[in-house]
C-alpha positions in Angstrom: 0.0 0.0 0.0 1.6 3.8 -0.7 0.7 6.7 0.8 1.4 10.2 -0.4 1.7 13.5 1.4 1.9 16.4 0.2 2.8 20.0 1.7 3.1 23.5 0.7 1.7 26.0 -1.5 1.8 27.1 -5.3 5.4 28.1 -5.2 7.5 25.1 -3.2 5.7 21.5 -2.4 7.3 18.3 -0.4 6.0 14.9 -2.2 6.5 12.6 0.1 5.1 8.9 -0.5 5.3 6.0 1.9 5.4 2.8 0.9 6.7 0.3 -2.4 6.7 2.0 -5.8 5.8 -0.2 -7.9 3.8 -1.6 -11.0 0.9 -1.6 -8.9 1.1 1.6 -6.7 2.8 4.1 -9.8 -0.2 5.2 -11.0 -1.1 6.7 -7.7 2.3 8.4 -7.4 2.4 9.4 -11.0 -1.1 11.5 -10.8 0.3 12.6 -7.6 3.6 14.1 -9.2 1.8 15.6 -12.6 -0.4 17.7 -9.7 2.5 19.1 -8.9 3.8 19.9 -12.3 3.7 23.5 -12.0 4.9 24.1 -8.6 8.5 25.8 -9.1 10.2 24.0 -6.3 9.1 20.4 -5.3 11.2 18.3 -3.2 10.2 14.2 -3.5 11.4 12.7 0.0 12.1 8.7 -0.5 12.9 8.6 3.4 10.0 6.4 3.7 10.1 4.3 0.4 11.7 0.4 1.0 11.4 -0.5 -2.8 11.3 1.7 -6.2 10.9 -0.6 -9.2 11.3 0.9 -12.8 8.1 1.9 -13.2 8.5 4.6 -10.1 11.9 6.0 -11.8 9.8 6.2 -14.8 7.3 8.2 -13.0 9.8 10.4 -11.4 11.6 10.8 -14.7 8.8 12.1 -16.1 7.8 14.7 -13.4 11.0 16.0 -14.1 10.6 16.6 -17.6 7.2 17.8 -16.9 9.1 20.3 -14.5 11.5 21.3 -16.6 8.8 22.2 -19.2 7.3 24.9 -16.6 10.7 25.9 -15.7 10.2 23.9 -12.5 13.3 22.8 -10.1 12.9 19.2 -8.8 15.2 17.8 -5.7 15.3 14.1 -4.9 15.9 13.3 -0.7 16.6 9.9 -0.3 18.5 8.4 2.5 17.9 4.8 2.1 21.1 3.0 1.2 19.6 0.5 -1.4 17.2 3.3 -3.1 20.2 5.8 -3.6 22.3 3.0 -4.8 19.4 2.4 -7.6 19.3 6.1 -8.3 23.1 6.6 -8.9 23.3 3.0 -10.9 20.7 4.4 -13.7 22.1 7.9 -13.8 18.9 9.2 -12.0 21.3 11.8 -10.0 22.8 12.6 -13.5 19.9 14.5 -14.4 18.1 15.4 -11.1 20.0 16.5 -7.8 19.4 13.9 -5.4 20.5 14.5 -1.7 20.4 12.2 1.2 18.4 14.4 3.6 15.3 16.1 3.4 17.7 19.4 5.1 20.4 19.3 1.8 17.2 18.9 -0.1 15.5 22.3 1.5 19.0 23.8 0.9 19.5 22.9 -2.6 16.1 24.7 -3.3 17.0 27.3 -1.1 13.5 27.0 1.1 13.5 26.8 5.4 14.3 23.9 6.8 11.3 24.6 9.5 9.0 22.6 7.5 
């Protein structure tokens, strides 16, 4: 089962899903990520995702480009070992900044970290 929160306003949002990523949960994620598409600053926290499968990288990948389309910035927290090793294996952080706290995350963007 996933869960998704999301925080903030019309000018920097927190994604943050809970749960496996997967063939059968992306769909949720994905339609939670494209209502986000035109926030300028989203930050996706992973903290509390044990398992990504290609279909979730696909979704992420494509809120990116979505982002980038609307001049968006996108930052990736993810502090699980076996997830960051997944996202540095396909190149994910190639095209994304990934950091492993939600705090180098709220830097990155440049937002408080009193969230």
């Amino acid at each position: 089962m996933l869960e998704i929160n999301i925080d903030g306003d019309t000018n920097f949002s927190i994604c943050k899903p809970s749960g496996e990523i997967d063939a059968y949960t992306v769909d949720e994620f994905r339609d939670a990520l494209s209502s986000l598409a035109t926030v300028p600053k989203l930050l996706i926290d992973l903290s509390e995702v044990p398992f990504m499968d290609s279909a979730g990288l696909g979704a992420l990948i494509g809120s990116i480009r979505k982002a980038g389309e609307n001049d968006g910035k996108i930052v990736v927290a993810c502090g699980r070992e076996s997830l960051l090793g997944l996202l540095k294996t396909t190149g994910f952080d190639q095209i994304v900044t990934v950091t492993e706290s939600v705090n180098e995350a709220l830097d990155v963007l440049g937002e408080s970290q009193d969230i």
